[in-house]
Structures are given as structure tokens and as C-alpha cells.
N, C-alpha and C positions, 0 to 999 in steps of 0.2 A: 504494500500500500504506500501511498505516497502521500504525503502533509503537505498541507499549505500556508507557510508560514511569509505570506507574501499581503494575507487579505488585512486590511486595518478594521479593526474593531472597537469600534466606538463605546468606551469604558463610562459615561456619563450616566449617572442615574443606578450607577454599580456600587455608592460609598468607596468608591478606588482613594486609596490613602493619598497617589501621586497628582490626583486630581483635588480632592477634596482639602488638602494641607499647602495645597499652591499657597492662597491668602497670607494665610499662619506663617509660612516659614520664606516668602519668598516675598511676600507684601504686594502682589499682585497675582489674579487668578489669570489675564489671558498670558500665561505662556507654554510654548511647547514642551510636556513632561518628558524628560530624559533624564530623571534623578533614582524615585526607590525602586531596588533591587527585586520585581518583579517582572515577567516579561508581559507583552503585550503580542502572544503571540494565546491560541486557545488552550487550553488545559484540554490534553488527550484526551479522545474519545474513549478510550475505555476507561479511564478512570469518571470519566463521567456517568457512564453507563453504569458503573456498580452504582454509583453512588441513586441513581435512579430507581435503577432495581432493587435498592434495600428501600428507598423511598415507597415504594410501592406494598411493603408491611405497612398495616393501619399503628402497629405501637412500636414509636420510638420511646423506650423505656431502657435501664440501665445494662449496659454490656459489656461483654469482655472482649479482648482482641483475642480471634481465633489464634489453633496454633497452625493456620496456612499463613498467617499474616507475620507474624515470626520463621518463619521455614520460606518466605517470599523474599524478608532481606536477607537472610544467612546467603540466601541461594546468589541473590542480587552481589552481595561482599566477593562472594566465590568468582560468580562468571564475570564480573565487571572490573573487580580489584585483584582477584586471585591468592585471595585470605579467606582462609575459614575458622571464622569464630565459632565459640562455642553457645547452644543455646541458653543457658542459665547467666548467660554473660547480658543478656540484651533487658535492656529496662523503656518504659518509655518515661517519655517527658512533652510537655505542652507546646513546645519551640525549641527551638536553640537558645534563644536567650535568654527565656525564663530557667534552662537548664543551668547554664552557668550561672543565672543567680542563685540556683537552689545550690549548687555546689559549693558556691563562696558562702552559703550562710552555713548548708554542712557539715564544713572542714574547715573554716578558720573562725575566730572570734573578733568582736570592735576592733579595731588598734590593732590587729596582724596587718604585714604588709603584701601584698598582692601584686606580681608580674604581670608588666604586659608590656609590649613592643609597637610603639606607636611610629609610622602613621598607620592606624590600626581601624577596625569598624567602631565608629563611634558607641555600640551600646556598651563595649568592652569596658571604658571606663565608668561609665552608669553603672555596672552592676558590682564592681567595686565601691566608689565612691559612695552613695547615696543607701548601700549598707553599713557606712561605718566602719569601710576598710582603708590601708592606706595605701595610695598607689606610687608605686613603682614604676617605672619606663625604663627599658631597656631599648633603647631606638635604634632602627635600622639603619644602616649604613647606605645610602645610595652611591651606586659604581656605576656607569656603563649600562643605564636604563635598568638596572636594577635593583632590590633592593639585597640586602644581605644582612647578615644576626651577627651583632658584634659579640662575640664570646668573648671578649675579655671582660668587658661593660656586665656581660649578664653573671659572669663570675664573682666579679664585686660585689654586684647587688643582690646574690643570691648568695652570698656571706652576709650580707646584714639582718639576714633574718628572717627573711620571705618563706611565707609558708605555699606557698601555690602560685602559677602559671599559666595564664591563660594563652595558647596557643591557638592561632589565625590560619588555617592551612587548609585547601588553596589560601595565599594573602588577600584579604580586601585592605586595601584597594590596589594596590600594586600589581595582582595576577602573579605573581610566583607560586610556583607548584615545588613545593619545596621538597630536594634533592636526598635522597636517604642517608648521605652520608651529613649534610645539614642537619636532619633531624636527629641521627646518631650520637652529633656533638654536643646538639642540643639536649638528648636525655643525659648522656654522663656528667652534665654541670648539676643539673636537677638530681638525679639520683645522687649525688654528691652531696647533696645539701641538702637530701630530703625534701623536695620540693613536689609536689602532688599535679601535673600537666593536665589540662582542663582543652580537651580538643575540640575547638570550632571547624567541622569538615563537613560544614553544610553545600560548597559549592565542590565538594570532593571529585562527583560526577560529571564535571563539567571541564576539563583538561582538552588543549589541543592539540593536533598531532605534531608527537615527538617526546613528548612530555608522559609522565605517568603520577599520578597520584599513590603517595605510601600513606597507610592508614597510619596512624602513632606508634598504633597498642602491636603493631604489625613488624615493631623493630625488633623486636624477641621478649623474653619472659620479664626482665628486668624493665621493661618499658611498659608493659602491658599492667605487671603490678604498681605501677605509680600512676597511675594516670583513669582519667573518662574520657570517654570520646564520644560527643554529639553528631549524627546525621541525621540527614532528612531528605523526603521529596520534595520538597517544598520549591526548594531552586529549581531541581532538575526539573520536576514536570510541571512549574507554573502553578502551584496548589497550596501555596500559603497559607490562605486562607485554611486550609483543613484543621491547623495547628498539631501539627502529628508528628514525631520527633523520636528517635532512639537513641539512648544512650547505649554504648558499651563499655560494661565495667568486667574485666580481668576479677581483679582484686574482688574478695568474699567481704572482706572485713570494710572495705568502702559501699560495698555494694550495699548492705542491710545498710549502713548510715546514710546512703545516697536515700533508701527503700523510705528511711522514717521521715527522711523531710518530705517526701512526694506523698506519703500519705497524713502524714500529720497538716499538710496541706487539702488535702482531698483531692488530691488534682491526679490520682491515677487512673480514674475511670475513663478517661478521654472524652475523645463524640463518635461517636459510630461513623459518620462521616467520614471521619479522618483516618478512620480505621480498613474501611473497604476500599476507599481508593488509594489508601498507601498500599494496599495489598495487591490491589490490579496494577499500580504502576510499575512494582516493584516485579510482579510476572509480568505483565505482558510490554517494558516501557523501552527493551533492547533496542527494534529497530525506530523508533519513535525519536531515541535521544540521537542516533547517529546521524540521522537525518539533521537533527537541531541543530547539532554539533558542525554540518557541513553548512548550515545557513551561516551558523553565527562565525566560521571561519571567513567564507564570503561578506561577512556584513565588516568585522575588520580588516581584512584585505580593500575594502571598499574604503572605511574612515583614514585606514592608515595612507593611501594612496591620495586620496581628497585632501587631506590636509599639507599634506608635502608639494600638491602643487598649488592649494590655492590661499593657504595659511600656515608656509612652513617656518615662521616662528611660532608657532604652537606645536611642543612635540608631543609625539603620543606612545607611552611605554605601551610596546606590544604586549598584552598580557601569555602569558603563557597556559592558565587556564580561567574561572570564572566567566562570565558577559557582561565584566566591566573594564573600561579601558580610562586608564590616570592619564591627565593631560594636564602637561606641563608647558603653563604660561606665563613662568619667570620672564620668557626675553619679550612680553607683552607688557604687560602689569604685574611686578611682582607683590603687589601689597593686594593682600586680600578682600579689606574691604571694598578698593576701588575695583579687583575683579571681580567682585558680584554685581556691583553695580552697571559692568559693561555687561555682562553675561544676563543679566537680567535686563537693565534699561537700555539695552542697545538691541543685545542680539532676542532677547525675548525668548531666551532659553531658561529653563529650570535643572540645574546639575548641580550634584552635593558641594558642597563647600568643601574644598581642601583642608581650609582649618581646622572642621568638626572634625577631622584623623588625629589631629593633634601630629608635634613631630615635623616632621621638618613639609606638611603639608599644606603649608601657605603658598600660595603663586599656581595652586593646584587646582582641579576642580576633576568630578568623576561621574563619566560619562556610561550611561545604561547603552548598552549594543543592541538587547536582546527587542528590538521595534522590528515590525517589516519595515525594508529599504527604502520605502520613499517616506516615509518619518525620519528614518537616519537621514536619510539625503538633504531635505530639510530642515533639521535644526545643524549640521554641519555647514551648509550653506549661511542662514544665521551667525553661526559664529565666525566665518571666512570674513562675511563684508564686515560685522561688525569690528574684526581684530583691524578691518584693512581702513576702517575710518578714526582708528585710536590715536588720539595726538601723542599716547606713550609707546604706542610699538616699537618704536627705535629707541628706545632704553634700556642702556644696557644690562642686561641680566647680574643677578647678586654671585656673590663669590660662591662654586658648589663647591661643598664637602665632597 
């Protein structure tokens, strides 16, 4: 079968967050969305169809998630990642972010200090922060359009005391698909210090070719007992909304601590919803993502190209995997605020603020791929005239690191 992720779909009248939050966060509703990290391409037909077909019982009343729906991502981890975890390992959870909050409340107390590597997804430091933790940065090193883990930095800081780590992998917003011997180095500093790795690998599935995605807990035995690792469909098939999230925990002794905050919350029963179409995506979602996966290579073959000829002071780090692409507008406007202002009051574009990464993310700004083409083509366009009418374009860019 063949997809079409070519048709535009008019999201109005949907509560869509990247419509309805224009106002709120960008101080204007008519601009063209290319900010939150959902696509605007449809949510699979078969994940629709379950969710229909359970629709069609008259009681939705309290459920469990089968055990095809656990035996659908083992199976998923196997043929897609070539890891096979083990079933007593898999827990759910509501999101990914609500998982890393339940973890930071789990395992560490007020006043512990909490890792994270900024420029990072903004909710990263929300779920520290705003529980009474204290935060830590270990920032990335930018080389050569990319980013990299300064292990001397995370050595320090992971001597001072740090009880946990939140790890970004694939990176938002950068798109690094980080390399096994990266993540290698990164567990022996953490194991070293005791440090408990909290894995964000909700865009895991979403790698392009050349590249491979390594689960964490997948480094061997030692890595797998320190650590949680979050996935989801949520990226891969477009279905956020379902809110339906698994955790995998190794470790026994994490895992019943993981078990009592998710029930002493009530938040283990899920939504049936979110249960059946993670269960169809996760059978039936193989040739659906390949197919995605050759759109969305096409659509940055398409940005990275457009921009080089028609706004190449705007660079654009290739991502390596996610469907979001960092674009760096230092030799434009490197001061943040004034680049929202052109991005917004010029080009009439909506894309995340660089700043909200924190880290050396000022002069930045992060662009959503996953549009059909003539939405990318048009709000790139936007940005082209707009950089090309900037009385600071010809200013020179800040000193990089």
C-alpha cells in the first residue's frame, strides 16, 4: 500500500496545541505553524481502525492493556532495533514527560541535583526544576554541525553529587542519533558515580539512513541496571494525543519504586484508546514508517537545498535522525529576541525559540519537517525573503565554540 503524505489537512476546529497556542506563545494567531513536534501528516489507518472498532463496544469502562499489546513492542524493539527485552521489564506510563517527572520524584528528593545537557527539549528542565530539584547542565559541545557530550564537564558535575540523568537520545533538537561508543562513555561516568540514566527515546524510531538508533539499557547488563528508558508511538505514528508511553526498566529494585509512584498516582490504568492503537501500530506500523521515513528524507533534502540557494546565511544542521531540523541564524541575527521578532513579524513563521533549549541555543530557532511539501515550501520561502530584507544579515556572526 502506498500513503499519502503529500494531502494538507486542515487541523482547525481539532484543539491542535500548534494552532490553538499561536496567540499564547507567539503573540499572534495568523502565522504559519512549523513549531510543536507533531506531524501534520494523518495518523495510520490502522491505528485508526482499532481505535474505531473498540469504539464500537457500547462500555468504555476500566481496562487493562492486553498481553498482544506488550508482545507488539517486544516484537516492535526486536525487528526494528534488534534488542530483545524482556517482558517483566516493560511498565507503562502516560507520556514521556510525565514519565520523567514520575522518575525525578521516585529517585531523588528536594535539593538533589539532577543532569541534563542543554540545548536540550525544553520540558527537560520543567521536570526538574518546578519539583524542587536542582539543575545541573552539562552542555554540549558544538563541532562541525554537530553537537557532542563533553565528558570531562559531565565528570565534574557528576562528582558533585548528582543523583540522576536525564538523557535526550535521538537529541532534540540537534538530531544526533547518538553513536554506541558515545553512549558507552556516557554510562561509565554515570555508573561511576552512581548516577541513575532516565532515557528520553521517544523519537528512537525515527533515524535516517546511515545512522542507527542504540536503545541505552541495550549497552549490556551494567547499563541496563542503572537506568529507565521511555518510548513511545506517539512520534513515530503521529498519535500523541493517545498519551501511551512505555517505560523499560532492567533493574527489579527500580522497577517496584518506578510501580509505586505510577500507582500511588492512579495513572496506571491508561485509556483504552491508547492502548489499541499502540498495539496496531506497533504490528502493523513497518511498512507505514519506511515510507515516512522516505518522505521526510525528501522533505530535508528539499529544506537543506532551498536554503543554500536562497538563504544561505541560514545554516541548517542536517539532523541525523528525529523530523526536526536546528537552524542556525547566528550570521543573521544572533540575539534572540530580535530573531523572533523577524521570524514572527516578518516572515510570519511560528518555530520554537532556540533559547527555550537553553545552552548555547540563542541565534537558533527549530524547524518541524514533518508538513507535506508545499507547507514546507512555504514557510521556507517566508523565511528566505524575510532573512533577504534584514538590515542585520551582514552581521557578522558571534565567536563559535
Amino acid at each position: 500500500m502506498t500513503y499519502d503524505f503529500d494531502t494538507i489537512i486542515p487541523r482547525e476546529g481539532t484543539q491542535a496545541v500548534k494552532l490553538e497556542m499561536l496567540g499564547t506563545y507567539f503573540g499572534d494567531k495568523d502565522l504559519l505553524p512549523l513549531w510543536v513536534a507533531d506531524m501534520d501528516f494523518a495518523t495510520p489507518d490502522f491505528v485508526l481502525e482499532a481505535i474505531r472498532a473498540r469504539a464500537e463496544h457500547p462500555i468504555l469502562g476500566y481496562t487493562l492493556r492486553s498481553e498482544g499489546f506488550h508482545q507488539a513492542f517486544l516484537g516492535w524493539l526486536e525487528q526494528r532495533h534488534q534488542w530483545r527485552a524482556e517482558r517483566e521489564w516493560i511498565r507503562f506510563s502516560p507520556g514521556v514527560v510525565p514519565g520523567l517527572a514520575l522518575a525525578v520524584q521516585a529517585f531523588t528528593q528536594p535539593g538533589d541535583k539532577v543532569l541534563v545537557q542543554p540545548p536540550v527539549y525544553p520540558p527537560f528542565f520543567g521536570v526538574v526544576e518546578n519539583q524542587g530539584r536542582q539543575l545541573l547542565e552539562n552542555p554540549l559541545r558544538e563541532e562541525g554541525g554537530r553537537y557532542h557530550m563533553d565528558f570531562d564537564d559531565l565528570e565534574r558535575k557528576a562528582a558533585q553529587g548528582a543523583k540522576m540523568l536525564l538523557l535526550c537520545s535521538p537529541q532534540n533538537p540537534g538530531g544526533n542519533v547518538w553513536r554506541p561508543d558515545e553512549l558507552e562513555r556516557l554510562a561509565q561516568v554515570c555508573q561511576r558515580h552512581g548516577l541513575l540514566v532516565v532515557a528520553d527515546e521517544v523519537h528512537a524510531d525515527l533515524v535516517f539512513p546511515g545512522f542507527r538508533h542504540t536503545p541505552y539499557p541495550s549497552l549490556g547488563e551494567a547499563a541496563a541496571q542503572h537506568s529507565i528508558t521511555f518510548m513511545a508511538p506517539s512520534k513515530t505514528f503521529n498519535c500523541a494525543g493517545l498519551g501511551t508511553s512505555l517505560a523499560i526498566i532492567p533493574n527489579p529494585e527500580i522497577r517496584a519504586a518506578y510501580d509505586k509512584h505510577l500507582h500511588n498516582a492512579h495513572l496506571h490504568f491508561g485509556n483504552i484508546f491508547g492502548s489499541v492503537g499502540t498495539q496496531a501500530a506497533y504490528e502493523q506500523g513497518g511498512p507505514w514508517l519506511d515510507q515516512l521515513m522516505d518522505y521526510l528524507l525528501g522533505n530535508l533534502d528539499f529544506a537543506e537545498a532551498f536554503l543554500a540557494e536562497h538563504a544561505p546565511q541560514v545554516k541548517l544542521w542536517r539532523p541525523e535522525g528525529t523530523y526536526l531540523a536546528w537552524l542556525d541564524f547566528r550570521q543573521v541575527e544572533p540575539d534572540g529576541k530580535r530573531l523572533k521578532e523577524l521570524l514572527v513579524g516578518r516572515a510570519k513563521v511560528a518555530l520554537n525559540d532556540g533559547r527555550s533549549f537553553r545552552g548555547t541555543g540563542e541565534g537558533f530557532a527549530r524547524l518541524n519537517l514533518a508538513h507535506p511539501r508545499a507547507i514546507l515550501a512555504e514557510g521556507l520561502r517566508r523565511i528566505a525573503e524575510a532573512v533577504a530584507n534584514h538590515p542585520l544579515e551582514n552581521r557578522p556572526s558571534p565567536t563559535q565554540t
